[in-house]
N, C-alpha and C positions, 0 to 999 in steps of 0.2 A: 504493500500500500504506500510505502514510504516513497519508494521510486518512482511508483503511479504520479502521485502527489507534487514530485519534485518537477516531472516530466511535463505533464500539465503546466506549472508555472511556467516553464520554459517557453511553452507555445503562446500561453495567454496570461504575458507577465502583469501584476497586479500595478508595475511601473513601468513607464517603457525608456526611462532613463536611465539604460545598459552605458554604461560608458567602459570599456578594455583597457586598463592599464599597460602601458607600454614605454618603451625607453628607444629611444633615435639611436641609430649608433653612430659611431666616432669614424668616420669615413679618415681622417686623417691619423690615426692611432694604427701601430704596426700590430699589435698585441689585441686577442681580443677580452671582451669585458663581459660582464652579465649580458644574459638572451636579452632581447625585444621583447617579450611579450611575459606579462607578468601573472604568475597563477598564484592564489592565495593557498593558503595550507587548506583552508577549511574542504577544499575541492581534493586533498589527499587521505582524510579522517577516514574515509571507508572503505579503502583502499589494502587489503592483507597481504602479507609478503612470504613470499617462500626462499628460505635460505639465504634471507634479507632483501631479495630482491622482491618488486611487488607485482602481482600475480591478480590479472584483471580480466575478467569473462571464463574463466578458467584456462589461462594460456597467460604465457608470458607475453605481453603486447609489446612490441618494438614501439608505437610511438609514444605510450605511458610511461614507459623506461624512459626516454629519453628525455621528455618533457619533467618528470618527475629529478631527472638529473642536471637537466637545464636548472630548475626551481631551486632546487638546493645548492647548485655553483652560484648562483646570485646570492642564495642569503648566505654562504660562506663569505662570498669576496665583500660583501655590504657588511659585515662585521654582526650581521642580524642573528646566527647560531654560530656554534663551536664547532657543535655535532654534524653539523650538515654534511663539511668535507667527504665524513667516511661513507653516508649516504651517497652523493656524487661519484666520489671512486667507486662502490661498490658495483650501483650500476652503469657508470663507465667500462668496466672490469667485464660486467656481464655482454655489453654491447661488443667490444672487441673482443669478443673468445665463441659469442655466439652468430658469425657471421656462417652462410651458408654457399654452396652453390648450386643455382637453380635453371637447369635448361644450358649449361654449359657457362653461367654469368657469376662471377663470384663477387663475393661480399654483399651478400641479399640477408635480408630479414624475412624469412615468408611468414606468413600469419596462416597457421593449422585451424581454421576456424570458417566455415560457408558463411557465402552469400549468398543467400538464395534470389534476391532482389535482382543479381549480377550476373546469375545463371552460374555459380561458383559451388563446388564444392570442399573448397580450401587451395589450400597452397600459392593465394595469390602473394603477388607484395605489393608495396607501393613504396610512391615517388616523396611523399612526404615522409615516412618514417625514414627512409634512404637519407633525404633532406637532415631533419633534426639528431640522427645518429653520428652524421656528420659534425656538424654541433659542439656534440656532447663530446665526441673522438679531440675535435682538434684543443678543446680547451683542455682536456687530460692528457695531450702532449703538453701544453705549458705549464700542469702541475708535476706531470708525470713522466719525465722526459727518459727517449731509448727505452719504453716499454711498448714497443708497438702501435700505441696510439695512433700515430700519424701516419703511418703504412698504413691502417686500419681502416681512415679518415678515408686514404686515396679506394682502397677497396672496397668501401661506400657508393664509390660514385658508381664505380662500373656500370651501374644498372641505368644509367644517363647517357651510356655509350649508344645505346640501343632500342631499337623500336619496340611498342608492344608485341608485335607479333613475332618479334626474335625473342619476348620474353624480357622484354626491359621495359621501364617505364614514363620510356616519351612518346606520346603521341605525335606524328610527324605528317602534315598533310601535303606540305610545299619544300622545298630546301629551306626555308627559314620559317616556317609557320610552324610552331613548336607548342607542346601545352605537356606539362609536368602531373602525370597521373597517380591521384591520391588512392585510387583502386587502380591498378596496369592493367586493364580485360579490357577486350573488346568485347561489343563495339565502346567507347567511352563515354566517360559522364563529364570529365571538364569542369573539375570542383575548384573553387577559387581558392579558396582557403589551402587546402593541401597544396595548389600550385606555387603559393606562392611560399609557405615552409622550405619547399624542394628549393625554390628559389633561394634564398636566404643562406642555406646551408654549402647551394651549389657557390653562390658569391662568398662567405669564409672561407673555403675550401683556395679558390681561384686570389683569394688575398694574401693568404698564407702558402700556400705552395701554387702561383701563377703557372698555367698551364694553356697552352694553342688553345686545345679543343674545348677548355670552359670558358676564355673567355669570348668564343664563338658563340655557344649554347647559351650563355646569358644574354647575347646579345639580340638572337634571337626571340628568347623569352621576353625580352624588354620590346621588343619593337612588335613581337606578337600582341600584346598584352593590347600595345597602342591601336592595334587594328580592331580588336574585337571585345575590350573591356566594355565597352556601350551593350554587346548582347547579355552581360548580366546586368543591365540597367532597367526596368520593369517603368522605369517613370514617377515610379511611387515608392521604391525599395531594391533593394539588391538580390539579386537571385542565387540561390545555394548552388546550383551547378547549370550546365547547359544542356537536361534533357530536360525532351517534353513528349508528353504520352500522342499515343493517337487520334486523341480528342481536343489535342490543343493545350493540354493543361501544363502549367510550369508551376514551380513550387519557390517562393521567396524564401529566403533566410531566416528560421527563427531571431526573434530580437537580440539573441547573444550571441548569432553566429553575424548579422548584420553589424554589429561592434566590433566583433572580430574582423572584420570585411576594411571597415572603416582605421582600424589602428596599425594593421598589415599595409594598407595601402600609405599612410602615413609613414612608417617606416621602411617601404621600399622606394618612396618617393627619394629618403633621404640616402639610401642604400648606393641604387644606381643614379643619383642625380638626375631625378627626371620630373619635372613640374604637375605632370601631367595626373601622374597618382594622386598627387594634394587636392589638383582641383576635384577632381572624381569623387578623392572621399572628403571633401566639405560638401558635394552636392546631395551626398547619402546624409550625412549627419541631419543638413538640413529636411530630408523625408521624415526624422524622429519625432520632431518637432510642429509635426502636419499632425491633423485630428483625422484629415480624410485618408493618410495613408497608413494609421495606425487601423483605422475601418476596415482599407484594403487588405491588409496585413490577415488581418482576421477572417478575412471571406475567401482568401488563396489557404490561410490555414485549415477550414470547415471543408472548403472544397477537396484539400488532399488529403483529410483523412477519410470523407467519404469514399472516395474513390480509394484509396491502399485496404481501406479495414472494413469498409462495406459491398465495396463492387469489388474488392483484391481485383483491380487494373490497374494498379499501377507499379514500376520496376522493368529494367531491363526485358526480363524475363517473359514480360506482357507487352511486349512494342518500343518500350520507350528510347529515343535516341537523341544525338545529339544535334542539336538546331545546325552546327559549326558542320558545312560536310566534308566529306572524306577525302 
């Protein structure tokens, strides 16, 4: 019931003033510093761990590890716990020792757990756990140095080398029309949020150890982003990915992933030096602050739970594709 409960507020928050905590990064700094995106502890409380490491849907989650390691490298370095470090290392430790290889592609994270929505039965991975593993990797080479870390880092990326359908997780339509897959299946969904983690991870990465082929792929990323950011623009709110069912339906961002939408683009504004992000997310901020798009909000949300939990039409599995074509 508690979940029910939680889950609900999420869709049909009793405030719609979500604001994301977040940090710009230091684009002139050689070293890097606390993540961007700031998770409170209270969001870690029910969270269990096996072997110290923490253990979520019943499987070790790569992007929980990682975000969970990102959270505690901030309050280490912000002087906020003591304890935190060995948190940090631990699942830094776990992340480097548990990379895989998946379809000939090494240093993957797969996730043992179905999609049914995605026509999966497990063994997917994705572009954003890849992204934030990375993250985690290169800031445990600067506590951890000559332990692997950074080899680790670069064995991350591999999965950026390569198309979904080689089993890696960029979707690739054009020589440069690039989008960073938070599920890697086809056909794709084009979720913002994960693209842009992968992104993040992939710029650290190209900061700290400069490489030809990322900073081609970033730049891709960046100049894709510029083409086709407008098709998660609804007019009224931000859209969680770029599929739409066979009746035309799209599904907008709950109010906390819309915050998320809004602080990622702020800090990749400042990431890649690119104006364009800031104006994008002041235009969404300003949808928070409308009563008719909070309305909207609400009648794209009735609408898609009618259709996934009363007509079960909607997911991959049932039509759904991506607007962006192929």
């Amino acid at each position: 019931m508690k979940e029910i409960a939680q889950r609900l507020r999420l869709l049909f928050p009793l405030s719609w003033d979500t604001v994301r905590p977040y940090l710009l990064p230091q684009t002139g700094q050689a070293r890097l510093g606390p993540y961007y995106m700031l998770w409170q502890s209270e969001a870690w409380q029910s969270i269990r761990t096996c072997d110290g490491v923490i253990f979520t849907q019943g499987i070790y989650h790569p992007v929980c590890i990682a975000q969970y390691a990102l959270h505690n490298y901030r309050l280490w370095v912000t002087g906020c716990s003591r304890d935190a470090y060995k948190r940090f290392a631990t699942h830094a430790i776990w992340l480097r020792d548990h990379q895989r290889v998946m379809r000939g592609i090494r240093g993957c994270y797969p996730y043992d757990i179905p999609l049914p929505d995605y026509g999966s039965s497990g063994g997917w991975i994705s572009g954003m756990a890849q992204g934030e593993a990375i993250s985690v990797l290169l800031r445990a080479e600067l506590e951890m140095p000559n332990q692997g870390f950074g080899d680790a880092a670069l064995e991350a990326a591999n999965p950026f080398r390569y198309p979904l359908a080689e089993g890696g997780v960029v979707w690739r339509a054009t020589t440069h029309d690039v989008f960073f897959e938070e599920v890697a299946l086809n056909p794709p969904s084009h979720t913002l949020n994960g693209h842009l983690y992968a992104l993040w991870g992939l710029w650290e990465l190209n900061k700290c150890k400069t490489q030809m082929w990322l900073s081609r792929l970033i730049e891709d990323a960046r100049s894709t982003l510029h083409r086709h950011l407008t098709m998660f623009d609804s007019g009224y709110w931000s859209y969680y990915d770029l599929l739409v069912t066979p009746q035309g339906y799209r599904r907008v961002a709950i109010p906390y992933y819309h915050a998320l939408h809004i602080a990622q683009l702020r800090v990749t504004s400042q990431m890649i030096d690119d104006v364009y992000m800031n104006e994008v997310a002041d235009r969404w901020e300003g949808y928070t602050h409308k009563l008719l798009s909070r309305t909207q909000v609400i009648r794209n949300t009735l609408q898609g739970i009618f259709l996934r939990y009363l007509m079960r039409s909607r997911g991959i599995r049932f039509g759904d594709r991506s607007v962006l074509p192929d």
